[in-house]
C-alpha positions in Angstrom: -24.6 -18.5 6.7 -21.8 -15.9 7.2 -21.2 -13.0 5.0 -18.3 -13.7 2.3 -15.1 -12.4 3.6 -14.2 -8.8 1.6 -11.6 -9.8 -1.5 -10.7 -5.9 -2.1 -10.0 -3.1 0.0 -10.3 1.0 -1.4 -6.9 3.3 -0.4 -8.6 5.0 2.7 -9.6 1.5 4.1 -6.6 0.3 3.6 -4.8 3.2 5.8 -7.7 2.9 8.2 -6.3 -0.6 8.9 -2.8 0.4 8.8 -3.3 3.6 10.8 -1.8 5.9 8.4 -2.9 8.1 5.8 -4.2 7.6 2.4 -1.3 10.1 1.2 1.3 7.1 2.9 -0.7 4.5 0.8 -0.7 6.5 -2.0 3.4 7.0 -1.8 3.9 2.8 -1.3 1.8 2.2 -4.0 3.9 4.5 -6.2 7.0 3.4 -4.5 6.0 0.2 -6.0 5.6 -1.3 -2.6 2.1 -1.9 -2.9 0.3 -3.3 -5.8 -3.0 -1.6 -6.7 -5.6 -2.7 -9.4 -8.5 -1.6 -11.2 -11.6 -3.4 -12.8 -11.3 -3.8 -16.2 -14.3 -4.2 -18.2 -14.8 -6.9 -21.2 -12.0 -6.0 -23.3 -10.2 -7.2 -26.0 -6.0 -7.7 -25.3 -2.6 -8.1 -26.6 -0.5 -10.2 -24.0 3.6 -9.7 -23.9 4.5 -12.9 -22.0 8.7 -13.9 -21.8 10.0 -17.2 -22.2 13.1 -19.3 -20.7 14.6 -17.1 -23.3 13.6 -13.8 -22.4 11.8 -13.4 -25.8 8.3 -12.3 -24.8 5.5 -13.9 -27.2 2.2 -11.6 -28.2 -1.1 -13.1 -28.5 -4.4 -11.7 -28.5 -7.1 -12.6 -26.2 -10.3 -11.2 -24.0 -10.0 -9.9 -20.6 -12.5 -9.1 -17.6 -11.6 -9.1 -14.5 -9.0 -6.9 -12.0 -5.9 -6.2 -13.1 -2.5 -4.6 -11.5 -0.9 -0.7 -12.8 2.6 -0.1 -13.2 3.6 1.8 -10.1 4.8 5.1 -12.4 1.6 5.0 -13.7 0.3 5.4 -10.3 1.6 7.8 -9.7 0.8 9.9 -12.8 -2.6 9.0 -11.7 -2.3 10.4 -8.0 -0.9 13.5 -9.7 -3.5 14.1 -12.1 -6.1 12.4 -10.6 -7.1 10.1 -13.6 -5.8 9.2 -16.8 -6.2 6.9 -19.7 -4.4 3.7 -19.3 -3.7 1.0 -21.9 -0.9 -1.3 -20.2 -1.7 -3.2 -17.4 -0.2 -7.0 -15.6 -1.2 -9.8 -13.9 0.5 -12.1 -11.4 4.5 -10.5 -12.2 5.3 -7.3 -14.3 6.9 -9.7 -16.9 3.8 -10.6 -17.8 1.2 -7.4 -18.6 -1.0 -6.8 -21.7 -2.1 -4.1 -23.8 -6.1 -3.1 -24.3 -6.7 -3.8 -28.3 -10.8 -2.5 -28.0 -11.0 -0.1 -26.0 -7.7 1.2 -27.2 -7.0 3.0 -23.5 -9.1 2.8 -19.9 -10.1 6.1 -18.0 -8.7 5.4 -14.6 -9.1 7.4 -11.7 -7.6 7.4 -7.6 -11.1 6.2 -6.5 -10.9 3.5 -8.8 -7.8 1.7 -7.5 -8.3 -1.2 -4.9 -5.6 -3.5 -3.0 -6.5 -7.4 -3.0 -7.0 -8.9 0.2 -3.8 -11.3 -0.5 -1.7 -8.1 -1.2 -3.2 -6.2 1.6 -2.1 -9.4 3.8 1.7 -9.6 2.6 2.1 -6.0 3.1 0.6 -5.6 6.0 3.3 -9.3 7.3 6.1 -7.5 5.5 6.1 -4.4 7.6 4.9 -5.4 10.9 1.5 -3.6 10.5 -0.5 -6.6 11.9 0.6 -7.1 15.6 0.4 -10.1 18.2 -1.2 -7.4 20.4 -4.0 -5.9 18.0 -4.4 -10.0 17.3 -5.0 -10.7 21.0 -7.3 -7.3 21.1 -9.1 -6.9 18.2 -11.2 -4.7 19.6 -9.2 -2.2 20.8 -8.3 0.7 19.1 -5.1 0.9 17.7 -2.4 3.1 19.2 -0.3 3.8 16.5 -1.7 6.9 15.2 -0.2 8.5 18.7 3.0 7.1 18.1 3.5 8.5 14.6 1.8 11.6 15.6 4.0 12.5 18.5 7.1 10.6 15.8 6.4 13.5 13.4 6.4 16.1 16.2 10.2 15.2 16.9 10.9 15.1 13.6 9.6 18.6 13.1 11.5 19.8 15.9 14.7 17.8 14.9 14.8 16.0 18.3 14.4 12.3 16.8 16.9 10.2 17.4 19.6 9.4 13.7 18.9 5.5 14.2 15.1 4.5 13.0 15.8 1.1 15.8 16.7 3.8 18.5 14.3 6.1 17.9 11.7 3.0 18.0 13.1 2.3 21.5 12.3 5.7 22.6 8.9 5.9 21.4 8.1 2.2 22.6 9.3 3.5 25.9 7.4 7.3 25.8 3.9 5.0 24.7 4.4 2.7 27.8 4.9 5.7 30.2 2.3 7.8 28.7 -0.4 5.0 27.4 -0.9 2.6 30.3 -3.3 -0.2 30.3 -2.9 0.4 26.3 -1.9 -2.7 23.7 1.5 -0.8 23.3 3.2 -2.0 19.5 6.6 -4.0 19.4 9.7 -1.8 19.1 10.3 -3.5 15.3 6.4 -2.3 15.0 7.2 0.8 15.5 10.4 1.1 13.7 8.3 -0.3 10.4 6.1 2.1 11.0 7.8 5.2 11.2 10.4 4.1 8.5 7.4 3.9 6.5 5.7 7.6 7.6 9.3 9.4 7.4 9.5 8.9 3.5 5.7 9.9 3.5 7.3 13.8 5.5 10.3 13.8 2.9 8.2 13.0 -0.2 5.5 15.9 1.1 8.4 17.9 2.2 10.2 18.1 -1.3 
């Protein structure tokens, strides 16, 4: 019988798959373009759900289980490194509840995981799972090159203004340079980098 296929995946596995840094995961995360949860043990909660009104309706219930942060808390816990936490949500941010016993949740970095599902739609979203590393599984990804020698040029100010040109070029410089390589798509690449260039600005400011 085969193992049971992995339902959560840590920050730095997450980059490992995507070829990027935990930093970049990090900054999506807080971006609010990737949802992260935590495990929250047997607790006691207040729900806040709306209706067709708007009106959100409170009842109190017991929770355990995983459950989504609020991107800005996120990133107050990136910052610091942990924090307590009381607010959390489920399936949509409309819907979240607040810890009754414990009153708050120590939550550190280590402690936040993206679901399989999530780690799927994001990965669709921006081009991060290709035809190519699905026809060569086995082959090491070439991507880290790419955004390596994409930061180089952006260092040096020699990238080109247009992410979809600049895409071009490096599609063209990892044909030339990589041969025999499972080279990414140009709209791959352009994902990518799009991606990795508000990673430079955000560790730039």
């Amino acid at each position: 019988m085969p193992l049971p296929e992995r339902q959560h995946y840590s920050i730095e596995e997450a980059a490992a798959h995507w070829c990027v840094s935990p930093r970049d995961v990090e900054d999506y995360i807080a971006q609010g373009l990737l949802r992260a949860e935590t495990w929250v043990p047997h607790a006691l909660v207040e729900y806040h759900r709306p209706d067709d009104a708007g009106q959100y309706h409170c009842f109190t219930d017991s929770f355990l289980g995983y459950a989504a942060l609020f991107p800005e808390t996120c990133q107050r816990v990136f910052l610091h490194g942990g924090m307590e936490i009381s607010g959390f949500y489920l399936d949509v941010r409309e819907h979240f509840f607040k810890l009754v016993t414990p009153m708050a949740l120590h939550v550190t970095a280590e402690a936040l995981v993206i679901r399989r599902k999530e780690h799927d739609r994001f990965a669709e979203a921006y081009g991060l799972v290709t035809e190519e590393t699905l026809k060569h599984p086995g082959r090491p990804s070439v991507m880290p090159q790419i955004l390596q020698e994409y930061e180089r040029r952006y260092r040096a100010g020699t990238f080109k203004k247009s992410a979809a040109m600049e895409a071009q070029y490096l599609h063209h410089w990892a044909a030339q340079l990589l041969p025999g390589e499972a080279i990414p798509s140009a709209k791959t690449i352009q994902n990518n980098i799009s991606l990795h260039r508000k990673s430079l600005l955000v560790n730039a400011a």
